[in-house]
C-alpha positions as YAML, in Angstrom:
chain: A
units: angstrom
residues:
- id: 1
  name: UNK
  ca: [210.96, 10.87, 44.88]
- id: 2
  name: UNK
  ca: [214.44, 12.56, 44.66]
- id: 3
  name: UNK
  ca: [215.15, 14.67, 47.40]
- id: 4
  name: UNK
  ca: [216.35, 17.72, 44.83]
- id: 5
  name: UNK
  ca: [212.58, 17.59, 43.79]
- id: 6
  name: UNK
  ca: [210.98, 17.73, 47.08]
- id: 7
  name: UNK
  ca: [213.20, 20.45, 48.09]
- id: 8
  name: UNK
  ca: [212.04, 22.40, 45.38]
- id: 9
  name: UNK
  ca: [208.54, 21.73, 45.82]
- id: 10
  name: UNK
  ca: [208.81, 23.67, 49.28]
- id: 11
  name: UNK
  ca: [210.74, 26.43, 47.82]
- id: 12
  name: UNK
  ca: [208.02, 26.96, 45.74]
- id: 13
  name: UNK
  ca: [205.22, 26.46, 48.45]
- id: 14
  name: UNK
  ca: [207.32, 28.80, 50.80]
- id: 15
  name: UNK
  ca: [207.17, 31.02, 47.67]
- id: 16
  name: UNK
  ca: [203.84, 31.07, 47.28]
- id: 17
  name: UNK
  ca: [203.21, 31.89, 51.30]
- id: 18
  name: UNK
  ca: [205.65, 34.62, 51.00]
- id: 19
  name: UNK
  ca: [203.76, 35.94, 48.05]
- id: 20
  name: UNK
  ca: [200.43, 35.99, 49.42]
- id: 21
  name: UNK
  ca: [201.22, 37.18, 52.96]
- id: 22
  name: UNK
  ca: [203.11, 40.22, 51.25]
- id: 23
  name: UNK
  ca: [199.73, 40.61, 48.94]
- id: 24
  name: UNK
  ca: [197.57, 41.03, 52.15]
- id: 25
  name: UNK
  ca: [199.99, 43.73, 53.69]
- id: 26
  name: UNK
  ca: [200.00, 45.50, 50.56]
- id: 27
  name: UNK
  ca: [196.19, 45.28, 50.29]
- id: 28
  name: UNK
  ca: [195.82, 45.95, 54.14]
- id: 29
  name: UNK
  ca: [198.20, 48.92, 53.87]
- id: 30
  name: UNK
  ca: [196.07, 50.68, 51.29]
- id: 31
  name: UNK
  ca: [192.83, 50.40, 52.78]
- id: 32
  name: UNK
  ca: [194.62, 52.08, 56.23]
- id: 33
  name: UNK
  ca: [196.51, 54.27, 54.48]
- id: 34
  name: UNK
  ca: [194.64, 55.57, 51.21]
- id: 35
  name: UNK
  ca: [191.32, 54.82, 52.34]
- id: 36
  name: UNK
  ca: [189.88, 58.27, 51.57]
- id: 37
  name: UNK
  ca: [190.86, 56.40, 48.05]
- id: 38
  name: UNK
  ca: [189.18, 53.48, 48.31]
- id: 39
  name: UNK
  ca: [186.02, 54.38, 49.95]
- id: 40
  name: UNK
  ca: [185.50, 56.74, 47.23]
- id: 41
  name: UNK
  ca: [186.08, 53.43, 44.69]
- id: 42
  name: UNK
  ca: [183.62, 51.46, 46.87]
- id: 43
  name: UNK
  ca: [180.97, 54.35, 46.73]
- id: 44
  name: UNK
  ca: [181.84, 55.17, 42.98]
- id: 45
  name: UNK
  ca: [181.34, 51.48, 41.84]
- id: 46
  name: UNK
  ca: [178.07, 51.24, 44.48]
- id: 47
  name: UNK
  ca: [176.39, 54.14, 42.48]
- id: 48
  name: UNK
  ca: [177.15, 53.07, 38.96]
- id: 49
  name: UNK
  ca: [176.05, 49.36, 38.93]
- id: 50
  name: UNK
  ca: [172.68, 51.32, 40.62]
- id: 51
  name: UNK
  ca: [172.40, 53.83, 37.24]
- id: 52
  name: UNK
  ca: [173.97, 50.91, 34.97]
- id: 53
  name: UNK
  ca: [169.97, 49.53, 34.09]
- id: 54
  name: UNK
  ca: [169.24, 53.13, 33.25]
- id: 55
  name: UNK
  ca: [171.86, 53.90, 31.21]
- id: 56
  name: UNK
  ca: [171.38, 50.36, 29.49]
- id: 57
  name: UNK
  ca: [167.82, 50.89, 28.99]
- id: 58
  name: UNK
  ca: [168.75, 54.45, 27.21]
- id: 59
  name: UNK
  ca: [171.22, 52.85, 25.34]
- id: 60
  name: UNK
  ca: [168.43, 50.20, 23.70]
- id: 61
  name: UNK
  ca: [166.66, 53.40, 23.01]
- id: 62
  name: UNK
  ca: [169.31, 53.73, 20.30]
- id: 63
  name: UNK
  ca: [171.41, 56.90, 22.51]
- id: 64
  name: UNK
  ca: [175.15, 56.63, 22.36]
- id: 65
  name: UNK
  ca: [176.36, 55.29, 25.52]
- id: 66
  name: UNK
  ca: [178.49, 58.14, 26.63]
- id: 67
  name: UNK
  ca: [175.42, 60.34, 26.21]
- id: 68
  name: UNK
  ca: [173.29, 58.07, 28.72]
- id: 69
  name: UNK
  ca: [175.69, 57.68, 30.97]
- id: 70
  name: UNK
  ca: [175.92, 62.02, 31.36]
- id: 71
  name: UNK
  ca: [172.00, 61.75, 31.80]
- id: 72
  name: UNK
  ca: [172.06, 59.22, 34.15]
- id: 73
  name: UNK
  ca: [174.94, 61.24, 36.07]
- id: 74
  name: UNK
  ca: [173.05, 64.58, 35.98]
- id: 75
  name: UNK
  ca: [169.81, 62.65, 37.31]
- id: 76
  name: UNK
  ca: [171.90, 61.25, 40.12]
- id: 77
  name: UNK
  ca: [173.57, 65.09, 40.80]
- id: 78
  name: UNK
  ca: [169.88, 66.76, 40.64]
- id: 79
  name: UNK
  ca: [168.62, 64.25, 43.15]
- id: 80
  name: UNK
  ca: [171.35, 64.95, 45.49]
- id: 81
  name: UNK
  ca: [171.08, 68.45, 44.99]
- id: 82
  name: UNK
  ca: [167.74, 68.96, 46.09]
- id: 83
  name: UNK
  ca: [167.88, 65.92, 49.24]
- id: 84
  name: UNK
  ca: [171.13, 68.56, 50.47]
- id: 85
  name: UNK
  ca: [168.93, 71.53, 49.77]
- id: 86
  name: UNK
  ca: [166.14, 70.25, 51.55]
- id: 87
  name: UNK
  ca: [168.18, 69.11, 54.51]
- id: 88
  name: UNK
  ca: [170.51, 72.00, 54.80]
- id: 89
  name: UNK
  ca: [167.68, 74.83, 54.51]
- id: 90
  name: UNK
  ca: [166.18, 72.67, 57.76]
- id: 91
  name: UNK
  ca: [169.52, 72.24, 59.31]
- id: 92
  name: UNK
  ca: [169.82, 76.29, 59.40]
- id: 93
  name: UNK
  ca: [166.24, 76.70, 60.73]
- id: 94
  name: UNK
  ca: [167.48, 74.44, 63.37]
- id: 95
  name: UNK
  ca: [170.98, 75.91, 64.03]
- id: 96
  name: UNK
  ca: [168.75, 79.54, 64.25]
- id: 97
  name: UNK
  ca: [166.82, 77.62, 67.51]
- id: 98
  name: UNK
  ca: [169.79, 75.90, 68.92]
- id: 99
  name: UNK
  ca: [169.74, 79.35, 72.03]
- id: 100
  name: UNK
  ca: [165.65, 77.83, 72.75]
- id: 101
  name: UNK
  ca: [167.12, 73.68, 72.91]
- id: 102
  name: UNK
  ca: [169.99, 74.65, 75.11]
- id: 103
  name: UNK
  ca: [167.97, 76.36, 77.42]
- id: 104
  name: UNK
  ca: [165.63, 73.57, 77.48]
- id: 105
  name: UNK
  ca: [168.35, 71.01, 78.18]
- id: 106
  name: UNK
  ca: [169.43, 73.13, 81.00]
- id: 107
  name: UNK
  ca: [165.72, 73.19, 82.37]
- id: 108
  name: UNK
  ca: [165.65, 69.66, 81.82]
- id: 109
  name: UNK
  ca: [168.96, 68.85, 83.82]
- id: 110
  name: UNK
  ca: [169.02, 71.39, 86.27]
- id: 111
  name: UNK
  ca: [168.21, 68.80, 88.99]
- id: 112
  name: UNK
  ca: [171.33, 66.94, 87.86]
- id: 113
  name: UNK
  ca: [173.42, 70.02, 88.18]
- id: 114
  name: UNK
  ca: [172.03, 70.64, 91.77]
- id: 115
  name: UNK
  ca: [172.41, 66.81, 92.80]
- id: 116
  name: UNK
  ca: [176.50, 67.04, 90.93]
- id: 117
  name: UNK
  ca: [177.53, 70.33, 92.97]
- id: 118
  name: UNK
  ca: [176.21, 68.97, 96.25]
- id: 119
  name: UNK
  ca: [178.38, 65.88, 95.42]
- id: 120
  name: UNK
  ca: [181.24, 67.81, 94.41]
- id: 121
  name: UNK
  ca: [181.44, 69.99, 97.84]
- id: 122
  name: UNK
  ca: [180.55, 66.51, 100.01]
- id: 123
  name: UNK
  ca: [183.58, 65.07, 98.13]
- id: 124
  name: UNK
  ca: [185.57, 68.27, 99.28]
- id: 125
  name: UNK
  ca: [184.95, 67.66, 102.79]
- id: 126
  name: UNK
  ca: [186.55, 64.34, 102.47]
- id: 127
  name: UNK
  ca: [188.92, 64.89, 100.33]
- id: 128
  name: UNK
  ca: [191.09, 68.23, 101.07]
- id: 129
  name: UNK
  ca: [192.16, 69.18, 98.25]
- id: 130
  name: UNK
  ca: [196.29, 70.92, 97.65]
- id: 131
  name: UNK
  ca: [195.98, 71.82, 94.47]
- id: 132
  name: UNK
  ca: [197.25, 75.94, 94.81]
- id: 133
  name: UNK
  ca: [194.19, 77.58, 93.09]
- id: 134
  name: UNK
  ca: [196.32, 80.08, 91.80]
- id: 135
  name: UNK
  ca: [197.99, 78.25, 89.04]
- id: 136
  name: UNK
  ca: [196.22, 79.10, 85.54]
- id: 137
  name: UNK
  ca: [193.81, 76.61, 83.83]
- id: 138
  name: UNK
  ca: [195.18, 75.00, 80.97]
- id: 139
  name: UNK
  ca: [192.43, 73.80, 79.04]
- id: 140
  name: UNK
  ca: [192.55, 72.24, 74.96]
- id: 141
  name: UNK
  ca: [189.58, 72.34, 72.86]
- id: 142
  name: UNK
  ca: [189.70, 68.93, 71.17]
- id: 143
  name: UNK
  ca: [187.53, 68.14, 67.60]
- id: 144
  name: UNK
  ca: [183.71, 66.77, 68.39]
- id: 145
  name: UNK
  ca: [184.59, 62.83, 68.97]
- id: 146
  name: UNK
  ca: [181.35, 62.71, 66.57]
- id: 147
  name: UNK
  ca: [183.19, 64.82, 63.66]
- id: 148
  name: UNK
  ca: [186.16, 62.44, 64.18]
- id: 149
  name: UNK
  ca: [184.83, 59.21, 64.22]
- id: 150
  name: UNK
  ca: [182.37, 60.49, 60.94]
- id: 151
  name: UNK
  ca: [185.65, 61.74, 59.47]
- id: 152
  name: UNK
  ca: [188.07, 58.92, 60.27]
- id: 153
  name: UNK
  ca: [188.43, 57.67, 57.15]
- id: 154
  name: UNK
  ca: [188.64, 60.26, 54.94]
- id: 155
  name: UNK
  ca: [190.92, 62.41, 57.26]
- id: 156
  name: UNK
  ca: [189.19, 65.88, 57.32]
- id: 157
  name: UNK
  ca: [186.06, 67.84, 55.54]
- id: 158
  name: UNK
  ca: [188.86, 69.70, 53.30]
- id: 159
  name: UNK
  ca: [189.58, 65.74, 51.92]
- id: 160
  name: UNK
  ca: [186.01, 65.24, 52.11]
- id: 161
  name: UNK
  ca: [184.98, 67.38, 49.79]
- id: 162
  name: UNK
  ca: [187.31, 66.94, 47.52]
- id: 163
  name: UNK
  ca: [186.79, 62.96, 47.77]
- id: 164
  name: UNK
  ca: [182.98, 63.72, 46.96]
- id: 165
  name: UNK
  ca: [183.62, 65.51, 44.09]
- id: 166
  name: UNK
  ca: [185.50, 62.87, 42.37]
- id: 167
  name: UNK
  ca: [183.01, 60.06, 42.62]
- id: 168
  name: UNK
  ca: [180.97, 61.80, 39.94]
- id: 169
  name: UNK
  ca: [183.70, 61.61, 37.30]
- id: 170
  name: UNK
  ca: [184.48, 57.91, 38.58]
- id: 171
  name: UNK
  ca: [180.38, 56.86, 37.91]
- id: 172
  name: UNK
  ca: [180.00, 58.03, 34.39]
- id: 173
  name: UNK
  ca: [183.62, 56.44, 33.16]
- id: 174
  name: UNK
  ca: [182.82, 53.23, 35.07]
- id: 175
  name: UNK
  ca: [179.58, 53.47, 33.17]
- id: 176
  name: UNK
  ca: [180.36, 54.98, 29.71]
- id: 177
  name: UNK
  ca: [183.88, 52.28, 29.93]
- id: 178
  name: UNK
  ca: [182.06, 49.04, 30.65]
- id: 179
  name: UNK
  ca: [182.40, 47.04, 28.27]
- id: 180
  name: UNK
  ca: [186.46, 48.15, 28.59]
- id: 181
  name: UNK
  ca: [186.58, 47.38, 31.98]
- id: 182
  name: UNK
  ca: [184.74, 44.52, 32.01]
- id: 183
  name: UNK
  ca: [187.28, 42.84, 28.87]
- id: 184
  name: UNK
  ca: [189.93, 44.75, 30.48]
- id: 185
  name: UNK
  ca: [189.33, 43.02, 34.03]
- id: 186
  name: UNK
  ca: [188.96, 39.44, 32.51]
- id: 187
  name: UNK
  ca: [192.02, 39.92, 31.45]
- id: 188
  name: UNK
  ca: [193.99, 40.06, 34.10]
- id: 189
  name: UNK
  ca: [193.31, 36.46, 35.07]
- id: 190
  name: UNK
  ca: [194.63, 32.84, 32.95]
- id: 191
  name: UNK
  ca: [192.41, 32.57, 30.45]
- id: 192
  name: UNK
  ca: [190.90, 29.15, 32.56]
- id: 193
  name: UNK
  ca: [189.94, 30.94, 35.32]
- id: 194
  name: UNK
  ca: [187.88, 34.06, 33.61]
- id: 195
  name: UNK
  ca: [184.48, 32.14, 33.38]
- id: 196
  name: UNK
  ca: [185.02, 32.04, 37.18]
- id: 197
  name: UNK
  ca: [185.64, 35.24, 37.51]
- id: 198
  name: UNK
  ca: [182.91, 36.73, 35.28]
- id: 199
  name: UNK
  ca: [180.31, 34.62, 37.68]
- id: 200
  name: UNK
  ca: [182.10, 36.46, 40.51]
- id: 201
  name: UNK
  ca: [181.77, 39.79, 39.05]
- id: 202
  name: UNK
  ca: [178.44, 39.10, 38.03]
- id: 203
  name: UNK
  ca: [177.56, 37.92, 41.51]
- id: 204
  name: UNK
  ca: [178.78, 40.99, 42.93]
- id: 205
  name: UNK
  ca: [177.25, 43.39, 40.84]
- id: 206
  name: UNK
  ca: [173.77, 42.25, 41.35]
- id: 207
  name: UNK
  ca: [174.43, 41.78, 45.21]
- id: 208
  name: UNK
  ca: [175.50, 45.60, 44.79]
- id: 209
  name: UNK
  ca: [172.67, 46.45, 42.84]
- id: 210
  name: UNK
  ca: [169.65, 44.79, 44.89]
- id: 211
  name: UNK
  ca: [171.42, 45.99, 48.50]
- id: 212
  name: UNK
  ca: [170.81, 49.84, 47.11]
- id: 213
  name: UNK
  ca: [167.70, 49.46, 45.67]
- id: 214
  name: UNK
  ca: [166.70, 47.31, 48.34]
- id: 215
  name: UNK
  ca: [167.18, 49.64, 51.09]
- id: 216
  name: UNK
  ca: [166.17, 52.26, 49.14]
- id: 217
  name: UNK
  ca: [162.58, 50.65, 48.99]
- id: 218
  name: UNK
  ca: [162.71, 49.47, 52.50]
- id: 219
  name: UNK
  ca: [163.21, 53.40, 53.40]
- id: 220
  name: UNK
  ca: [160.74, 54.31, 51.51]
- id: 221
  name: UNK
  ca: [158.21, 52.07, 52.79]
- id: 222
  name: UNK
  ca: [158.89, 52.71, 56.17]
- id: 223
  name: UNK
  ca: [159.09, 56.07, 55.91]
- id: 224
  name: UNK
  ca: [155.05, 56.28, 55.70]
- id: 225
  name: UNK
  ca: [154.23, 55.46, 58.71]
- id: 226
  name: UNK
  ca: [156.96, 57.74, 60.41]
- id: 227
  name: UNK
  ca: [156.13, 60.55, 58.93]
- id: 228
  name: UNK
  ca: [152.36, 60.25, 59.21]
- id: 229
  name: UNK
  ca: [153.26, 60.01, 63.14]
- id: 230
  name: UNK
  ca: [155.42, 62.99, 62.85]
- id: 231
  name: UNK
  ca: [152.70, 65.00, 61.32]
- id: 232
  name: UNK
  ca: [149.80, 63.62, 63.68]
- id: 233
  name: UNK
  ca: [151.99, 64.86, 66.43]
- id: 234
  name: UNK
  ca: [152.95, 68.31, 64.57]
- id: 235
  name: UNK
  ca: [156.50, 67.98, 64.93]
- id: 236
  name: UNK
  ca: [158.27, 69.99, 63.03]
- id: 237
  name: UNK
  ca: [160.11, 69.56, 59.90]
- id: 238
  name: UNK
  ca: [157.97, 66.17, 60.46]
- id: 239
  name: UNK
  ca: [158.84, 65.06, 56.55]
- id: 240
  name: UNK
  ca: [162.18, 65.62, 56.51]
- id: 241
  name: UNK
  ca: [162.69, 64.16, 60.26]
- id: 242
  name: UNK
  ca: [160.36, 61.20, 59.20]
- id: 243
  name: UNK
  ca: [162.85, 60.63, 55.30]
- id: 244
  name: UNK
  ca: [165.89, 60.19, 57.61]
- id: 245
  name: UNK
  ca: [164.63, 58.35, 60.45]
- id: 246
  name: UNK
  ca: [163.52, 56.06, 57.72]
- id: 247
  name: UNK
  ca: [167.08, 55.50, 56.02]
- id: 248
  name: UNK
  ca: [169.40, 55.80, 59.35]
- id: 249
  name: UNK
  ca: [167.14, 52.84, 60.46]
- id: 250
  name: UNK
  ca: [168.32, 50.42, 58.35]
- id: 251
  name: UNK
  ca: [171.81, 51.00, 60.10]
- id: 252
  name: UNK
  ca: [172.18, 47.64, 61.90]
- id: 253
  name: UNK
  ca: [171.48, 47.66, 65.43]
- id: 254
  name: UNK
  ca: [172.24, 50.95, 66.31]
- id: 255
  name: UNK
  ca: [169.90, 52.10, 63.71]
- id: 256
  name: UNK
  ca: [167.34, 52.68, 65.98]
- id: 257
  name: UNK
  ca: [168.65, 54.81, 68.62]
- id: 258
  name: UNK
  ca: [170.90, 57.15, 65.62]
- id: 259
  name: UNK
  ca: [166.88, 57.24, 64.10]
- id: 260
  name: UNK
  ca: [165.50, 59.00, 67.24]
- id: 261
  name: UNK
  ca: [168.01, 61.48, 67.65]
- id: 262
  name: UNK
  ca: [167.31, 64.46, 65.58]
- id: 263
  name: UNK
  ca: [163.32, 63.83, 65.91]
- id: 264
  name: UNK
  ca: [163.94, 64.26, 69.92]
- id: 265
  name: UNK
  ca: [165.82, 67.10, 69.80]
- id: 266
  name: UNK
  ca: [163.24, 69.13, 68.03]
- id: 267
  name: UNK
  ca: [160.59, 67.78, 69.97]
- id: 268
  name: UNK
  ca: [162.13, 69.06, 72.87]
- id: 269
  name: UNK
  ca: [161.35, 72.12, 71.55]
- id: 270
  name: UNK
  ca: [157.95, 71.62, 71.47]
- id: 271
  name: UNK
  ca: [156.35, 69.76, 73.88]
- id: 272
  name: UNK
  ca: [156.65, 69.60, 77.57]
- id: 273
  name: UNK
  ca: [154.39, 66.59, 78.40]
- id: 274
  name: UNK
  ca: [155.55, 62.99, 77.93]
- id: 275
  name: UNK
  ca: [153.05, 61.22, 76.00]
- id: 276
  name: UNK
  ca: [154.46, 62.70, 72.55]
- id: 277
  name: UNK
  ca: [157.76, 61.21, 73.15]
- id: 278
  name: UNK
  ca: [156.38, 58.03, 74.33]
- id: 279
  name: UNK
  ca: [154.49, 58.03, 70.55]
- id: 280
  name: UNK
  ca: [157.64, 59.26, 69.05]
- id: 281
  name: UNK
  ca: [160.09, 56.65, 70.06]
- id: 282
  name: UNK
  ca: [157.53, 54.02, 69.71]
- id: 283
  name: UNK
  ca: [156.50, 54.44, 66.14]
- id: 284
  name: UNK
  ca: [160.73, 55.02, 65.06]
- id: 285
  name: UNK
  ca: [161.12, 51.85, 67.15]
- id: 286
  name: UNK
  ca: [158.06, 49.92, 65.49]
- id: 287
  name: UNK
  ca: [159.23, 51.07, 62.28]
- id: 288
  name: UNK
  ca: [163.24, 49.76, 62.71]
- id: 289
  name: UNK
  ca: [161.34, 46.27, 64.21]
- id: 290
  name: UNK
  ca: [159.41, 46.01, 61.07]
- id: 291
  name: UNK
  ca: [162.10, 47.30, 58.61]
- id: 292
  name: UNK
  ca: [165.07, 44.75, 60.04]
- id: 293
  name: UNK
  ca: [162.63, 41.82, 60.58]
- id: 294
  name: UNK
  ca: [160.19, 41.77, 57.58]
- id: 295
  name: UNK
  ca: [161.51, 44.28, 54.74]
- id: 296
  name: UNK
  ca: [164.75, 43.71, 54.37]
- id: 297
  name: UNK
  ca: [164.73, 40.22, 54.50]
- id: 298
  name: UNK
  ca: [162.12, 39.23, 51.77]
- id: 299
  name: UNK
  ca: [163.63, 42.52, 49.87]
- id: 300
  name: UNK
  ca: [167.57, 42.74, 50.24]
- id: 301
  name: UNK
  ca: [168.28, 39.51, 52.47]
- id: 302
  name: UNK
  ca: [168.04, 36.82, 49.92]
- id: 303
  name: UNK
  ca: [170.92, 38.21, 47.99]
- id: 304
  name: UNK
  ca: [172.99, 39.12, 51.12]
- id: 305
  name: UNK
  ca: [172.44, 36.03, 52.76]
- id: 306
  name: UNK
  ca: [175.03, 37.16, 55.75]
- id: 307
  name: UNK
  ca: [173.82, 35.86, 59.33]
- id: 308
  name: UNK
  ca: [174.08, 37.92, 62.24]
- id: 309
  name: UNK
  ca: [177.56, 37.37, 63.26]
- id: 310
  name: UNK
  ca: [179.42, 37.80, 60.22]
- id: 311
  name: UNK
  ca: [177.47, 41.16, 59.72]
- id: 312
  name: UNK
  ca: [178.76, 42.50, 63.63]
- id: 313
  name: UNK
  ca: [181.77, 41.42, 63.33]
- id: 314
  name: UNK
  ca: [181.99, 43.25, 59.62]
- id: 315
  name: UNK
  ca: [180.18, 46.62, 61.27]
- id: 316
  name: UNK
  ca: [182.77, 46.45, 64.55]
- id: 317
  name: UNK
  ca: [186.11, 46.04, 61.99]
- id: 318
  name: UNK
  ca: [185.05, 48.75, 59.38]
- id: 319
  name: UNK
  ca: [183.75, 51.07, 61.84]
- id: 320
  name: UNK
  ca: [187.00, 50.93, 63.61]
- id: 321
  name: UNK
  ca: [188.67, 51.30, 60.35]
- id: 322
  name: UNK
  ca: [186.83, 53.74, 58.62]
- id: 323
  name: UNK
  ca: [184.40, 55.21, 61.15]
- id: 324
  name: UNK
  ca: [180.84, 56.30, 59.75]
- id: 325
  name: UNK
  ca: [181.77, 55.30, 56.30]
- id: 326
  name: UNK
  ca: [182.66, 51.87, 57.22]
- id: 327
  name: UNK
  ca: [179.45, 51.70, 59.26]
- id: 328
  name: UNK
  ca: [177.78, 52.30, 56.04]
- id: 329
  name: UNK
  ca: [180.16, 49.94, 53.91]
- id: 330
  name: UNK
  ca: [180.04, 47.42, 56.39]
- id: 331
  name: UNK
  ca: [177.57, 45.27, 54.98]
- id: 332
  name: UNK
  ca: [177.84, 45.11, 50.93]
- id: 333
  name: UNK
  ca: [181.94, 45.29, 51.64]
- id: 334
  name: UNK
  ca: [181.41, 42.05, 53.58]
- id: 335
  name: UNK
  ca: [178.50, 40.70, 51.04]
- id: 336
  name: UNK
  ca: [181.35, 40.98, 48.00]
- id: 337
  name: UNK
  ca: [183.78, 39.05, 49.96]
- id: 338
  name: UNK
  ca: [181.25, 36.63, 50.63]
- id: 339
  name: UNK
  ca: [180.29, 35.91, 46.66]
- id: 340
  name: UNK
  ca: [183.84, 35.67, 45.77]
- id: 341
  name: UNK
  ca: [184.15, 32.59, 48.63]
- id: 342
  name: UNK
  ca: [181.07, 31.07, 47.01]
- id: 343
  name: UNK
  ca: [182.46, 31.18, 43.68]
- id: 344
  name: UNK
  ca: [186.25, 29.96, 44.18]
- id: 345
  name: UNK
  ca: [186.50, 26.51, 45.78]
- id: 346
  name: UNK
  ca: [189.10, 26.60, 48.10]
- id: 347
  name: UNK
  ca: [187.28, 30.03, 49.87]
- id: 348
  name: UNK
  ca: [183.39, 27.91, 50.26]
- id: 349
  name: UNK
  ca: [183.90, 27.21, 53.80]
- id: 350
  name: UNK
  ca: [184.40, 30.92, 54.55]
- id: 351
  name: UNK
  ca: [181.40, 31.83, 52.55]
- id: 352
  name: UNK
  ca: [179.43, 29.05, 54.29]
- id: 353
  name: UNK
  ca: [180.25, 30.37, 57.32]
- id: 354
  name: UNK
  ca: [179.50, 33.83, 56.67]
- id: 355
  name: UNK
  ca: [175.92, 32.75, 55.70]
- id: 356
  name: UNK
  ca: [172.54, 32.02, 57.10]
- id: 357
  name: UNK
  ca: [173.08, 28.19, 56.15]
...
């Protein structure tokens, strides 16, 4: 082979290299740096292939598909309406007794107070201190590490807000311009390669489809039990305490522990024995065992089909990246990437390793 030819052949290889490795910057670039922008795409496309059998099944009811898109976007609005309703009417009853926790915390950890100060002045003894007690006390109130890492990736609640109310808009043209897209999409790609990349698209959407409604079932299911306990024990706001112990449970791992926050805080309100607590955390934890072990599997796993590392290592990288939302992402983010390997044949080893085998 001439060498003119072979020299070539590497320009073009180095080419290629260059190309791609410039692609990924680009593409890592924009989820750093407009992320507000593309977790509101992720979200956005997430809730429309969940209303897109609704709004097909009004369509074959002979309504123009603009019109059952709008319903199926109101319907989605009215539900959130009332689930924030609900939640922030409670959230304001428990604001109103925040005086009654913290002076049960402080009853609580008094001993732990009495135990620190003893330390402190023992430590004193030791350790003179030459510090001139005169100097003022410069002291800077920092943002709740909570409201950060919650906010990380969509910078403040100012760009919040204004993300959430865009993702609306996005559903019902994503779902009144399907057909569009979906031509529109093909099209960018050689005209050999589109079958492959309507099975990957295809894949993806039903993988998006049966994680919502998956989880969305498992929550439901599991919030029975929780909220029968929660009313046998008369805690407080025991339904709405019971609905989101139910859905932050399916949170991988962590799920668990997130769950029995806000039911422990009001129940320290209430009670001053142990044995509710005791009934408390066990029926949250019994619930997360049977949610993570036996519903989602048989209900959301077999389209997933991620094994356990792949989905920690997906939860430690978008929580870094995105905080909370990429907590939430984590696992149908990682679940896409994961039916585009199994379609394209040079990316099947990734997407064997990412599943359960």
């Amino acid at each position: 082979m001439p060498e003119s030819t072979i020299e070539r052949r590497r320009e073009s290889s180095g080419a290629a290299i260059s190309a791609k490795i410039i692609a990924l910057a680009v593409l890592g670039g924009c989820i750093y740096f407009a992320s507000s922008v593309v977790i509101t795409l992720i979200f956005s496309i997430l809730i429309a292939a969940v209303l897109e059998p609704g709004a097909e099944f009004l369509e074959r009811l002979r309504m123009p598909r603009w019109l059952s898109s709008l319903i199926m976007v109101l319907l989605m609005l009215t539900v959130s309406y009332l689930a924030v309703y609900g939640l922030y009417g409670r959230a304001l009853d428990f604001i109103d007794s925040a005086p009654k926790l913290a002076a049960r915390l402080r009853q609580i950890t008094s001993h732990l107070d009495v135990a620190a100060q003893s330390f402190q002045q023992s430590t004193r003894t030791i350790i003179p201190s030459n510090a001139d007690s005169s100097l003022p006390t410069v002291r800077l109130q920092q943002e709740s590490p909570w409201t950060q890492f919650l906010l990380r990736g969509v910078g403040s609640v100012y760009a919040f807000t204004i993300t959430v109310m865009f993702i609306p808009f996005l559903v019902f043209f994503m779902l009144n311009s399907k057909d569009h897209l979906w031509a529109a999409t093909l099209n960018l790609f050689p005209r050999q390669n589109r079958l492959q990349v309507e099975n990957v698209i295809h894949c993806i959407g039903l993988m998006l489809r049966q994680f919502a409604l998956g989880n969305l079932l498992v929550a439901l299911i599991t919030a029975v039990p929780i909220c029968l306990v929660f009313a046998y024990l008369r805690l407080q706001y025991a339904l709405v305490l019971g609905l989101l112990a139910a859905c932050v449970c399916l949170v991988p791992y962590i799920g668990v522990a997130l769950a029995l926050v806000p039911p422990l805080l009001v129940a320290l309100m209430q009670y001053d024995s142990v044995k509710p607590f005791l009934i408390l955390a066990a029926a949250v934890a019994a619930a997360h065992f049977i949610a993570v072990n036996i519903l989602t599997p048989r209900l959301v796993g077999h389209r997933l089909n991620l094994n356990a590392v792949a989905v920690t290592l997906a939860m430690m990288f978008w929580a870094w990246l995105w905080g909370g939302f990429g907590l939430i992402l984590a696992v149908p983010i990682t679940a896409a990437i994961k039916a585009v390997c199994d379609n394209v044949e040079k990316l099947k080893p990734y997407g064997a390793w990412m599943g359960e085998g």
